[in-house]
N, C-alpha and C positions, 0 to 999 in steps of 0.2 A: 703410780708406777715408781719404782724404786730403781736406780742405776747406779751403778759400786764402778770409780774407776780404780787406779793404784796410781800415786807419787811416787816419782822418778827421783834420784838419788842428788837432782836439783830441785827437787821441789813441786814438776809438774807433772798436767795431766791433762789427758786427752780427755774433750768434754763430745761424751756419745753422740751419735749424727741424729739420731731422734731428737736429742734438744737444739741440735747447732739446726733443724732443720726447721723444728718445730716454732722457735725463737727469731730463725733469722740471723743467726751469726754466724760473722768472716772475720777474717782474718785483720789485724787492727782494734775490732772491736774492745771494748771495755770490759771490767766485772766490775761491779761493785760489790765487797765483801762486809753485809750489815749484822754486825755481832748483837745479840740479844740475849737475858737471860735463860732461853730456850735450845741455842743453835744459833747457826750462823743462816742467815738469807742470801743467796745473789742475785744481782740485778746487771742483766745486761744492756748497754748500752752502745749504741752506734760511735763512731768516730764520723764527727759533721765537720763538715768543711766551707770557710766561707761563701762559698759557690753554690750549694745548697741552702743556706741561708737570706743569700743575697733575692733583692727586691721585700723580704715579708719586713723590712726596717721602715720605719718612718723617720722623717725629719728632727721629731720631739723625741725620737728614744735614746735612752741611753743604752751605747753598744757594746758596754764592759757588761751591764746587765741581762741583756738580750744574751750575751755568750753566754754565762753563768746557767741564764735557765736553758738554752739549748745543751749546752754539757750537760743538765741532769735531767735531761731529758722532758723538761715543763712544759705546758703548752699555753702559748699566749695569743 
């Protein structure tokens, strides 16, 4: 399926409620914009919050890294 929006004369765009539904995305959320020699990909991404996070830490982790891969969304 194919969906056309239009760029607003800042830039943006309303992303169709079929994908914001089908995806899961609110408001805060992320895109990530991955350029290729083909097009551009997006990837959307949650906005996580300590408190969502908190308890799956162990003792021995480190917690700069632990953010790192919950911001790109990794699973460990």
């Amino acid at each position: 399926m194919i969906y056309k929006t239009e760029l607003s004369n800042d830039f943006q765009t309303i992303i169709p409620p079929e994908i914001r539904n089908k995806f899961k995305i609110s408001p805060g959320d992320q895109i990530e914009w991955i350029i290729s020699n083909n097009g551009v990909k997006l990837k959307f991404r949650k906005k996580v919050s300590i408190d969502e996070v908190f308890g799956i830490i162990d003792s021995e982790s480190d917690a700069v890294e632990l953010k790192r891969k919950v911001q790109r969304g990794d699973k460990f």
